[in-house]
C-alpha positions as CSV (number, residue, x, y, z in Angstrom):
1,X,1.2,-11.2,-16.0
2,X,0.7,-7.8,-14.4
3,X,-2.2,-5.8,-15.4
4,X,-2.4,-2.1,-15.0
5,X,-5.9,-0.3,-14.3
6,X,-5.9,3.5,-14.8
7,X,-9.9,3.8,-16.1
8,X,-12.9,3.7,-13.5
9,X,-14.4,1.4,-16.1
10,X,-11.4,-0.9,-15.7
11,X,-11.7,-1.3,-12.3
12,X,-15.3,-1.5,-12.0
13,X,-14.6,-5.1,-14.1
14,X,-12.3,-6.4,-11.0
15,X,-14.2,-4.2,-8.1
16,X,-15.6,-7.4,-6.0
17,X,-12.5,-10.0,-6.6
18,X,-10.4,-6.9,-5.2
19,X,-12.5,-6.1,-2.6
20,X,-12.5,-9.5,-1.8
21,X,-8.7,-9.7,-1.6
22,X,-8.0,-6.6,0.5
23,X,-10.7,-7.5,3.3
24,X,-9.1,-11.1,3.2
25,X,-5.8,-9.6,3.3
26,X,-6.9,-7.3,6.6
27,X,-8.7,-8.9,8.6
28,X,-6.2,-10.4,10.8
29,X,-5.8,-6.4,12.0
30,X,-8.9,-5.8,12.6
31,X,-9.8,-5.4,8.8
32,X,-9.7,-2.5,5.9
33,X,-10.8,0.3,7.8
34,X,-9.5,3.2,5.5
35,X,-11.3,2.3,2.5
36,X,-15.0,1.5,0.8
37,X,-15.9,0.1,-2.5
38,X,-16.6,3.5,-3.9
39,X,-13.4,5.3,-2.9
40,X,-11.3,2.7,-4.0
41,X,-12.9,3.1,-7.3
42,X,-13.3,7.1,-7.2
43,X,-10.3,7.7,-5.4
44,X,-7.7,6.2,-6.6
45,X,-5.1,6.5,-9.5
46,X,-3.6,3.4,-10.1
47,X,-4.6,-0.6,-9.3
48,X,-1.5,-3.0,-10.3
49,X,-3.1,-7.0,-10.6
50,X,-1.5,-9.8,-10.6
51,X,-3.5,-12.4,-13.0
52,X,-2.9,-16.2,-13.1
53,X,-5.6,-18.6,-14.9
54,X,-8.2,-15.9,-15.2
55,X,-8.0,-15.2,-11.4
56,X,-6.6,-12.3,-9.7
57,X,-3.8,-13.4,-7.5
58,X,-2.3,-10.2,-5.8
59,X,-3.1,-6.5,-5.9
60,X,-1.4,-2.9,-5.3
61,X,-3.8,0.3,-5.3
62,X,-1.5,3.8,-5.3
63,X,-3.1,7.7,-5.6
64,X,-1.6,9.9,-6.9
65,X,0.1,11.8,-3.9
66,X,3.6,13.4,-3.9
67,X,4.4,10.6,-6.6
68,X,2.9,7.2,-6.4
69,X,1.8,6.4,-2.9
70,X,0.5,2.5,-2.4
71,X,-1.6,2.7,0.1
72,X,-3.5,-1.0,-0.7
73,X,-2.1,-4.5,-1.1
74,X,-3.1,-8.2,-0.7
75,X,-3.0,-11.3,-1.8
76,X,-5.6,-14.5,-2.4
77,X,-3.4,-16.0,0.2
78,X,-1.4,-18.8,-1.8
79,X,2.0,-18.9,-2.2
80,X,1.9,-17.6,-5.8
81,X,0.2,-14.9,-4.9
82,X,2.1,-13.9,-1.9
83,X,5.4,-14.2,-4.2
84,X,3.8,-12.3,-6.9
85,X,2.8,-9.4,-4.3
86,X,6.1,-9.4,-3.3
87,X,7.7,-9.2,-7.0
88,X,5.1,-6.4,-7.2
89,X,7.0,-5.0,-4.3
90,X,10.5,-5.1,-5.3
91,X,9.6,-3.7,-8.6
92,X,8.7,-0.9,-7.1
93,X,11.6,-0.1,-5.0
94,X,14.0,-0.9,-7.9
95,X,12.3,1.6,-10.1
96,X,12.1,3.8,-7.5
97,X,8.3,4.6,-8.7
98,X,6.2,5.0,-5.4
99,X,6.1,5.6,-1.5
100,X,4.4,4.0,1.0
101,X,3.4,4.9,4.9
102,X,4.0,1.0,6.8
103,X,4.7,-0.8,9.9
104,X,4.7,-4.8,10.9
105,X,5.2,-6.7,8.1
106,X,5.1,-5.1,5.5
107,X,7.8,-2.6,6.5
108,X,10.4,-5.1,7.0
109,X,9.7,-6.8,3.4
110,X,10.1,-3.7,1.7
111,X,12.9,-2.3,3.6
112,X,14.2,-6.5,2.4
113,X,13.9,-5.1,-1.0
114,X,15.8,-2.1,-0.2
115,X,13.6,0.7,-0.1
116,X,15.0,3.9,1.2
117,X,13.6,4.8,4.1
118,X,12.5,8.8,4.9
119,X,13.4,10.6,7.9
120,X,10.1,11.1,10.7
121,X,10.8,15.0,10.5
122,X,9.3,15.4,7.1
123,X,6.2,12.8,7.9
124,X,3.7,15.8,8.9
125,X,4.7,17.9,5.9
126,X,4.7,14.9,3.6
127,X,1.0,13.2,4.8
128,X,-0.1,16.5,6.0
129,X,-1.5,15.0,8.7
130,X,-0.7,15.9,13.0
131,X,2.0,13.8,13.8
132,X,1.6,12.7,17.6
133,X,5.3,12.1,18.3
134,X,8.6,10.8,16.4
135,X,10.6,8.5,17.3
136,X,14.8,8.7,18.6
137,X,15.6,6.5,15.7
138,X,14.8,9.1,13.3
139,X,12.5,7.4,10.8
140,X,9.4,5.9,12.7
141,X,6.7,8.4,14.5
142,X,2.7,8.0,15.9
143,X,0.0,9.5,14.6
144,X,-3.9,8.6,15.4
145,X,-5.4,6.8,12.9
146,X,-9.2,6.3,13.8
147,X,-8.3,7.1,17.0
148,X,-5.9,5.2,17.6
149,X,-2.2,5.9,18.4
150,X,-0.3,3.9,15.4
151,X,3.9,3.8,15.2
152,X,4.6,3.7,11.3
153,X,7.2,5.0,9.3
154,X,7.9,6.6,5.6
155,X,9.4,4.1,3.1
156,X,10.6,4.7,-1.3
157,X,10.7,7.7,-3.0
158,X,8.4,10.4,-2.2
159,X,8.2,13.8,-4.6
């Protein structure tokens, strides 16, 4: 029941229900800030959907960047689609097929599902992005993001 979406054309057919999803799936912190219609669409390499009854019930979005890097997911906000997110999730850790830059919630599901996690040292060279400070544990540092100080960390397999 997964559905993947290489082709602008493709998306462009599911552009609104996942817009939809991924401002839902935000808005509790403070909404998706990183992202418009367009560069979701233009910028992107990869949308994984989860489809149930003709309705889209969880999403993925990855660009290619040093391998796979998901940088979008959300759900319509029911239980199927939560669990079908988090199937989405653990595929990807098993197959060892993307990366991700997390905190909150989302980092502790996928290091749940086992996902290695990448020491803070290489986060600069691997976002190549300023890196404000890294953290004694090894793993999580702060960067600005808008302008604001944000404590994240490196999770899967990064090339």
């Amino acid at each position: 029941h997964f559905i993947n979406l290489i082709s602008t054309d493709d998306r462009l057919k599911y552009l609104d229900e996942v817009w939809e999803i991924l401002e839902n799936s935000y808005k509790n912190i403070g909404g998706f800030k990183s992202a418009t219609k367009d560069n979701i669409i233009d910028d992107t390499s990869l949308w994984k959907l989860s489809r149930r009854n003709g309705k889209i019930t969880a999403v993925k979005i990855y660009v290619n960047k040093r391998g796979l890097k998901s940088i979008a997911a959300g759900t319509d906000g029911t239980a199927t689609g939560k669990n079908d997110l988090y199937m989405m999730m653990k595929e990807d850790v098993k197959m060892k097929r993307c990366w991700a830059e997390v905190s909150g919630a989302t980092e502790h599901l996928y290091l749940k599902f086992g996902a290695e996690k990448v020491p803070n040292d290489q986060a600069a060279s691997i976002l190549n992005k300023n890196i404000a400070s890294l953290n004694p544990d090894g793993y999580h540092y702060t960067r600005l993001i808008a302008g604001h100080p944000h404590e994240k960390m490196i999770v899967g397999t990064v090339k």
